[in-house]
C-alpha positions, 0 to 999 in steps of 0.5 A, a space after each residue: 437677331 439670330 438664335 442657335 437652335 437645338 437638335 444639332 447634338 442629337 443621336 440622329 445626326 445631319 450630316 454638315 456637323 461642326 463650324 457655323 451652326 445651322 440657324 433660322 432668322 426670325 426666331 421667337 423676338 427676332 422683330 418687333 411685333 413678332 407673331 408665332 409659336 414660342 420655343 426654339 425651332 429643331 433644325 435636325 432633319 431628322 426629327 424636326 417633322 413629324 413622321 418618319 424621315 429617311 434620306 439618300 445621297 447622290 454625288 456630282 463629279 469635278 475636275 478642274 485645274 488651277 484657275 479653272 471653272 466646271 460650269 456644265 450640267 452632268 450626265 444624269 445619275 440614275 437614283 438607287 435602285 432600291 428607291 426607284 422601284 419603291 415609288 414606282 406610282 407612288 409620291 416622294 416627298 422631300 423635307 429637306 437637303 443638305 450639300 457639301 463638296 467632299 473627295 470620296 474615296 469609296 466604291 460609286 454605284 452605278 457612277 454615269 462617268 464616262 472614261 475620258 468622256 462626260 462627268 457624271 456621278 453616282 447615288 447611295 440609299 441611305 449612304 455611303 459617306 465612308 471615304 468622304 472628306 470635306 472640301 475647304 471652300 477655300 480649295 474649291 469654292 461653289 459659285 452657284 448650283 442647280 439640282 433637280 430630281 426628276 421622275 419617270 415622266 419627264 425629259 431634259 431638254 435644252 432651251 433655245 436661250 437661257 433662263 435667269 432662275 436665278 442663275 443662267 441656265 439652258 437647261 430645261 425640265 419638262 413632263 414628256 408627251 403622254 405621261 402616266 399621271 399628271 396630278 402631282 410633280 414629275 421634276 423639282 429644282 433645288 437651288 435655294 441658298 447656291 453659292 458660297 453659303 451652300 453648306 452651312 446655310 439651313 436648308 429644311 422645310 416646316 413640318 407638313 409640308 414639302 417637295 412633291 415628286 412621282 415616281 423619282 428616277 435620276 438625279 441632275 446637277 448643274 454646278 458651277 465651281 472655281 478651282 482656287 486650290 494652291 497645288 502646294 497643299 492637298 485638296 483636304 489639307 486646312 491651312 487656311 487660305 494661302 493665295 497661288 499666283 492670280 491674274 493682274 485684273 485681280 488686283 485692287 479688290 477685296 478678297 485679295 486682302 482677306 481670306 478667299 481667292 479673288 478667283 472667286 469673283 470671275 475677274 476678267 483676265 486678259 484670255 477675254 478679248 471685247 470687240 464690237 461689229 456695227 451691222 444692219 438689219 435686212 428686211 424683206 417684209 413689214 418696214 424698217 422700225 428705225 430707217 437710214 436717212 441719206 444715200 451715203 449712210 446707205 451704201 456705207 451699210 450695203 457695202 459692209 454685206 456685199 460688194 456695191 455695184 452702183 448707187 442711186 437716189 431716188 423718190 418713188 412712193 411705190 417703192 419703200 422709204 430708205 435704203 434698199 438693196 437690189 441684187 444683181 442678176 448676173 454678178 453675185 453677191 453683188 448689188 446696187 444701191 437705192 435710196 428713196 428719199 420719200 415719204 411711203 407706205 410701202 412694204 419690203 417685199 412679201 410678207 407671204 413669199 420666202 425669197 432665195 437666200 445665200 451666204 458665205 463665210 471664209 476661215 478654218 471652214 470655207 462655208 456658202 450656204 444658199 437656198 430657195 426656201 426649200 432646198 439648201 446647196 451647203 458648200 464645205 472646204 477643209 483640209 484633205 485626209 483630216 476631219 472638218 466641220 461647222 456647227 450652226 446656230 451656236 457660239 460655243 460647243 456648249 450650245 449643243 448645235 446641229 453639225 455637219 462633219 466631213 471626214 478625212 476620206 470624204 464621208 459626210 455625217 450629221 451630229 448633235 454635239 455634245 460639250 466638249 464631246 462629239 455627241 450623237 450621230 443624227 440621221 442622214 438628211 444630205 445628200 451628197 453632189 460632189 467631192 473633190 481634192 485641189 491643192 490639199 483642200 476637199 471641197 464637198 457640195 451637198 443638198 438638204 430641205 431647208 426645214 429641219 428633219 427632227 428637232 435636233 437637226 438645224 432649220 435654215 433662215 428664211 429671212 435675211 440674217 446673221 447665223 452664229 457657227 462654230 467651226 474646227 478641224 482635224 489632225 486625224 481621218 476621224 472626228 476627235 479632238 479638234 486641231 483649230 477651232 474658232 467662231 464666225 458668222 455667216 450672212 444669208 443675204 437675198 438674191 433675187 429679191 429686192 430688201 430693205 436695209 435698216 439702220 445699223 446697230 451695235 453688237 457687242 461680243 466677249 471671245 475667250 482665246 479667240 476658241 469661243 465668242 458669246 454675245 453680249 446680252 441679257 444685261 438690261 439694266 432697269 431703271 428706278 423704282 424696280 432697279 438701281 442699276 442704271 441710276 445709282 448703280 454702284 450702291 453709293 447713292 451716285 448717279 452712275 450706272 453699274 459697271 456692268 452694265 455696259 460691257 466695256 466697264 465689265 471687270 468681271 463675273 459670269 460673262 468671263 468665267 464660262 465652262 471650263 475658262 482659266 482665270 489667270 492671264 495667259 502669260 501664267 499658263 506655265 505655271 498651272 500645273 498639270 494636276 486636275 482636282 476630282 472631288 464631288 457635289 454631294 448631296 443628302 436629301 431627307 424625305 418622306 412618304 406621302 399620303 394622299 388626302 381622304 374624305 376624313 383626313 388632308 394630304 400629309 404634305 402641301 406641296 411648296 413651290 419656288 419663286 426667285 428674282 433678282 434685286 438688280 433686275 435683269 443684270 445678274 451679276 454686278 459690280 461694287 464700287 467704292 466712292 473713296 476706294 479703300 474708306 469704310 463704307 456700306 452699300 445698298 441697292 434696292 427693288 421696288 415690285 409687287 407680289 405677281 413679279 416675284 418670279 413665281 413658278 408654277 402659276 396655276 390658273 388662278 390665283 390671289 394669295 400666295 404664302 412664303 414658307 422659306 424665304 432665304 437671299 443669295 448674296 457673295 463672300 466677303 462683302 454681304 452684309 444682309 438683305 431685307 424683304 418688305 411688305 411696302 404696304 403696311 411697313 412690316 418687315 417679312 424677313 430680315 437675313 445676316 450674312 454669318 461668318 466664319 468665328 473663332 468660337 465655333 472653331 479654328 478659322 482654317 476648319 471646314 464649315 468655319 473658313 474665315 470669310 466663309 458666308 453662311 445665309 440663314 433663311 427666315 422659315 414660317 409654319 405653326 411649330 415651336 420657334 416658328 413665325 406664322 406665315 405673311 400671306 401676299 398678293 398679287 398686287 402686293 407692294 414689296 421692297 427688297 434692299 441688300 447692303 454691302 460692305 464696297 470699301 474695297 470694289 467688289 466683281 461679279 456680285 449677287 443680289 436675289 431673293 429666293 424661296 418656297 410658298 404655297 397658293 391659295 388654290 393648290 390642290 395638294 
């Protein structure tokens, strides 16, 4: 049962007005033994909390083209100055948000964007919503987002690998060393309801409580959207959706017969090339956890790192079991082959000593690289008079790696790259042995300590193994847009000590255009009772494993719609007009001031804290099959867990009760149905969420915030206010059930099933 509620009329007015109307789940009835306060609920942010409440806007920049999609996180955008210096010391407390995508014809304070360089944005206090207009999700539709607001104390940073929050994301938000307080908050993350429901899904909070923050400074958003706007209508224009030309995988799948693009659910084009490399792992110390067995195993493994130059078998209790590799001392990169067929206990080689390692890697870059385990030799080839470089330690420049880059004339520099940008220059930590010109090729040799010099320069392996490049060059002297680019791996081998080689494993990789390679990984599906994706992954109560969980069955999802890739096949590429779309994530962000607790009176806020998890366990994004492809049919997949594995943010020390005051799911257009989150304990239902969509009595089918197919996921919110259910409290070890059904009549790709929300702990001290 779902309830309109009031407030949306009023003088005071929230900014997404018209269309599908702001609700909450589980109002007043909404369950069978429904426990709160009657009345209707106040969804006006405005006035539905007690106090005073203000808000300011803050605007993301977008540029696509057809088919294509803006996966990256923006430059900072510094909050008004207004506010800034306001709250300076002082807690900001936000009540609630609202986000849309609108084109702003208006001026842009303080806009970070950078000429031909990073996107960025700009912030209003309270607005500046003269010139906007609103973006049908038909034209350009938000696949999902993060946004944090972060204060004076704390500093970006990128993690090493990335983090499912729900989403992936490598970006990362931390309180800097030696901050100025550290009682409340110095970054929040907003990224409840992401997606195609993001604007007209309710996003506000109970009165009372909160998202606390000191001293706010910037604004960060991370977006992901995909460009399906028919270039014949503009980006404003509300025919509806009228379908461009789309790629060949797109055929056969739901949206295709409906109302939005089927670009939106990240088909794989025929841009994505699969392939697989069989490769062993090298020791040289501990023991193989999983040895090869025989002599022929073991020079096939050997002779795919290194030219072999004999081969034996040998039974020697002093040596360790299995194949070895010995290198030798007067042929490089060459080695002889040992296989010892007993029984032992023995190591592979020292687990204090680091051995000399070396590596070579033939391409747009010829690239050795050797080293003692204190000093590298780095030997870089490209073409004379242009610019080339390698960046470590990384498959896309999204990575953010460590580079080397020698100019046209020989000049070497050292750089921290950017996306699609040069990035910044790092301090020399080279130093240079010889440049010389054959043939058109200059060949440079220089020196460096193995140990990185900062955090942003690169630290070389001191074990043997594979370290991912990028490589790319020139047309012009200087470092600018690359001519070629491609990735690669470079295999640092020992070469005076002796190693252990492991039996082979399978690494399996996606390449976009054959420009940037990502490994595939984090796919793990989990087996029954947390996950249904290895068993009955399909959601049709056959045994077969999801679709994505392998990457040879993968039609379609995060995996093939990175930054900046094109959905259409190759083939369209003339048929993509050279027109990009800007427009703006936006942004409004209602708050108020905080009052910290006294000895006669509590804090005016309690500060809420995230948790998120996903019902299909570690896979992310999955697929939606059909048994009779094309027959009405209705999915379900379902996560069985407890209280501690709800992906609680936050932990304190201790803790035994936490209490959910929103909790919302995030799931795609056009096949949601609903989810439901269960106590398993006691059988009580906590929230039940259906899917709204676009209807006629709210509005023609073609109108922003009523889009025939557009989702909305109204969330269940608790508190003591009128309309409000009062609030479950769960442990740690509380059983817990999560299902989401689907509408899979037609197959679906690049699908979601997550819960999300704020709550509080029992030991919070504000």
């Amino acid at each position: 049962m779902l309830r309109s509620l009031v407030g949306s009329e009023m003088c005071i007015r929230d900014r997404n007005q018209g269309g599908v109307p702001y609700q909450i789940s589980n109002p007043p009835g909404s369950t069978p033994h429904w426990v709160g306060t009657a009345g209707d609920y106040n969804i006006n942010f405005n006035t539905n909390v007690a106090g005073n409440v203000e808000h300011f806007d803050v605007y993301g920049e977008v540029q696509t083209k057809y088919s294509q999609v803006y996966w990256t996180r923006n430059t900072p955008i510094n909050l008004p100055p207004q506010l800034v210096e306001r709250f300076k010391g002082k807690v900001m407390v936000i009540t609630g948000y609202e986000v849309d995508q609108v084109t702003h014809t208006g001026p842009q304070p303080g806009s970070t964007t950078q000429p031909g360089g990073a996107l960025g944005g700009f912030s209003c206090y309270p607005d500046c919503s003269d010139g906007d207009q609103s973006v049908p999700i038909y034209n350009a539709y938000n696949h999902h987002y993060f946004g944090w607001l972060t204060g004076e104390d704390a500093e970006l940073y990128e993690r090493e690998t990335p983090v499912h929050l729900p989403n992936p994301t490598l970006t990362g938000v931390r309180t800097r060393t030696n901050p100025s307080q550290t009682e409340y908050p110095t970054n929040i993350v907003f990224k409840e309801n992401p997606g195609g429901e993001f604007r007209k899904s309710y996003h506000g909070y109970p009165s009372g409580y909160g998202q606390l923050l000191h001293s706010p400074t910037q604004w960060v958003v991370e977006p992901m959207q995909i460009d399906t706007h028919n270039r014949n209508y503009t980006i404003n224009d509300t025919p509806g959706f009228i379908p461009d030309f789309l790629p060949r995988q797109s055929q056969n799948i739901m949206t295709e017969k409906d109302s939005l693009s089927p670009l939106i659910e990240c088909p794989c084009s025929d841009r994505i090339w699969k392939h697989s490399t069989t490769t062993s792992s090298i020791l040289t110390n501990s023991t193989c956890p999983l040895p090869i067995s025989n002599l022929a195993d073991c020079t096939a493994a050997v002779t795919k790192l290194a030219t072999v130059l004999s081969s034996t078998q040998v039974s020697n209790s002093s040596l360790p079991a299995g194949c070895l590799m010995v290198p030798s001392s007067t042929a490089p990169r060459s080695y002889a082959v040992v296989f010892n067929a007993v029984t032992s206990e023995a190591s592979c080689g020292s687990a204090t000593e680091k051995p000399d390692l070396a590596g070579s890697q033939i391409g747009l870059v010829n690239l050795t690289v050797s080293h003692d385990g204190t000093t590298a030799r780095i030997t870089m080839s490209g073409p004379d008079g242009a610019w080339y470089g390698v960046g470590f330690n990384a498959e896309t420049m999204a990575d953010a790696p460590y580079a080397i880059i020698v100019d046209g004339k020989g000049a070497i520099t050292e750089r921290k790259l950017g996306e699609h940008a040069p990035g910044s220059i790092l301090a020399s930590s080279v130093t240079e042995v010889s440049s010389t010109v054959v043939g058109g090729i200059r060949t440079t040799v220089m020196t460096r300590p193995v140990g990185p010099a900062t955090k942003d320069h690169y630290g070389f392996p001191t074990t043997p193994g594979d370290v991912n490049l990028i490589t790319a060059v020139g047309n012009t002297p200087e470092l600018a847009y690359h001519k070629s680019r491609t990735g690669g791996t470079l295999t640092l081998l020992p070469t005076t000590a002796s190693a252990c080689v492991c039996a082979p494993v399978v690494q399996e990789y996606m390449s976009y255009m054959n420009q940037s390679t990502t490994h595939w990984s984090n796919y793990d599906c989990l087996d029954e009772p947390r996950s249904d994706m290895l068993r009955h992954g399909d959601g049709t109560g056959r045994n077969l494993s999801n679709s994505a969980c392998a990457m040879n069955s993968y039609h379609g999802g995060l995996k093939c719609c990175q930054h900046t890739f094109f959905l259409t096949d190759q083939d369209q590429d003339p048929l993509i007009r050279n027109e990009t779309d800007t427009y703006f994530l936006k942004w409004r962000y209602y708050f108020q001031e905080y009052t910290p607790a006294t000895a006669g009176s509590p804090a005016s806020h309690r500060h809420l804290h995230h948790w998120v998890f996903l019902i299909d366990a570690n896979v992310n994004d999955y697929e939606e099959d059909s048994a009779d492809y094309g027959e009405a049919s209705i999915g379900r997949i379902s996560a069985h867990l407890t209280g501690k594995d709800i992906g609680l943010e936050d932990t304190p020390a201790s803790w035994r009760t936490i209490t959910p005051l929103v909790m919302t799911p995030h799931c795609h257009a056009p096949s949601c149905i609903r989810e439901e989150f269960w106590n398993a304990d006691t059988g009580e239902i906590i929230c039940n969420v259906t899917a709204r969509y676009g209807e006629g009595r709210y509005g023609g089918l073609n109108e922003v915030f009523n889009e025939a197919d557009y989702v909305a996921i109204p969330p269940c919110i608790f508190g003591d206010q009128p309309g409000l259910q009062t609030p479950f409290i769960l442990g740690a070890n509380t059983n817990i059930t999560a299902h989401k059904y689907f509408n899979n009549t037609y197959r679906h790709l690049g699908q979601m099933a997550q819960w999300t929300g704020l709550m509080v702990y029992d030991t919070d001290p504000y």
